[in-house]
C-alpha positions as CSV (number, residue, x, y, z in Angstrom):
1,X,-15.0,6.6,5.9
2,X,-18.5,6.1,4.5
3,X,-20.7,3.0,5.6
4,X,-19.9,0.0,4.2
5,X,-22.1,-1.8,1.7
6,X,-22.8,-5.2,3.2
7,X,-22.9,-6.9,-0.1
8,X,-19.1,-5.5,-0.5
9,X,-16.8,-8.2,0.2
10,X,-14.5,-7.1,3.4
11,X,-10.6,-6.3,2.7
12,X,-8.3,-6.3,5.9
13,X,-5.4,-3.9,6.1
14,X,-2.4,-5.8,4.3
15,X,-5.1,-6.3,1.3
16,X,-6.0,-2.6,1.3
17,X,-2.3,-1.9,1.4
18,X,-1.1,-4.4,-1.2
19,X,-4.0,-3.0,-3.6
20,X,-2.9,0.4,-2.7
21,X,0.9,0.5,-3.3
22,X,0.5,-1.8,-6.7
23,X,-2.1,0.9,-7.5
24,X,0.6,4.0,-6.7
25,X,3.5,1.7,-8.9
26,X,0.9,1.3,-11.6
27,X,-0.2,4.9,-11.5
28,X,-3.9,3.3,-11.4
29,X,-5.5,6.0,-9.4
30,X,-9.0,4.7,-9.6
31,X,-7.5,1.5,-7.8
32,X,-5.6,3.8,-5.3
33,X,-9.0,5.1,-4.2
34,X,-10.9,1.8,-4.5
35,X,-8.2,0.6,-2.0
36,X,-7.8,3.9,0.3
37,X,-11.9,3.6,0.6
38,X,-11.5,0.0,2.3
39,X,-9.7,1.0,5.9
40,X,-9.3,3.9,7.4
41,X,-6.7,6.0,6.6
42,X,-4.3,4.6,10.0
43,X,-5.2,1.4,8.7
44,X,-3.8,1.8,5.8
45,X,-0.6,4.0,7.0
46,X,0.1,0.7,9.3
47,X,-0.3,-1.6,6.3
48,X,2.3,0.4,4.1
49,X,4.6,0.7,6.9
50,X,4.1,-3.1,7.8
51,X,4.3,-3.8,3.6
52,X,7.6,-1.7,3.4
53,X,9.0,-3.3,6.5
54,X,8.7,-6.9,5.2
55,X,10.0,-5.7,2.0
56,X,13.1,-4.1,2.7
57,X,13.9,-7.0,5.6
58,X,13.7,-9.6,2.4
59,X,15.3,-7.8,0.1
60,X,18.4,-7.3,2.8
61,X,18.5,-10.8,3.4
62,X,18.4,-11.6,-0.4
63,X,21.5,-9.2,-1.2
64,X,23.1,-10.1,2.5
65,X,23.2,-6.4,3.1
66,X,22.2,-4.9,6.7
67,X,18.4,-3.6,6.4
68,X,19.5,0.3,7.0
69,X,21.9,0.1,4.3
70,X,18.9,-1.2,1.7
71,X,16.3,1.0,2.8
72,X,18.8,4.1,2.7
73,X,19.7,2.8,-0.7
74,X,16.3,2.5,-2.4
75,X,15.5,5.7,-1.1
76,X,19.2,7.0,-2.7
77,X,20.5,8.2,0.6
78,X,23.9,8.5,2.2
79,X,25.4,5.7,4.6
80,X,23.7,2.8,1.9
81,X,27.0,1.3,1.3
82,X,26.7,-2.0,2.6
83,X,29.3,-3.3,5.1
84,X,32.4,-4.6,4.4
85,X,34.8,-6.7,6.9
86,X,37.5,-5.9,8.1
């Protein structure tokens, strides 16, 4: 990662990671490597893990589904059924 240029405001992971995955959604590649330029690239792997974490956990309690069975079902996998009782 090149030096940073102190009159660059600082961006901390979860804003580099935010900017980032907006940036990939929004196929706005000069913003995907504005954002990738802020952290290093662990940095930013943790942020998008931490970002997709928190999503799927809030969108499993919106739809009152178990996590697994959301994150295997935006990602169109088997087992995404949610379940049912008995």
């Amino acid at each position: 990662m090149p030096a940073r240029d102190p009159g660059r405001p600082r961006h901390n992971v979860f804003e580099a990671a935010a900017t980032y995955v907006t940036a990939s959604v929004e196929e706005d590649a000069d913003r995907l490597d504005e954002a990738s330029g802020w952290v290093t690239p662990d940095a930013l792997a943790f942020g998008i893990n931490e970002l997709a974490s928190r999503a799927v956990i809030a969108l499993a309690n919106a739809r009152g589904e178990p996590v697994e069975a959301v994150a295997r079902g935006l990602l169109g996998l088997p087992g995404a059924e949610p379940s049912r009782p008995a």
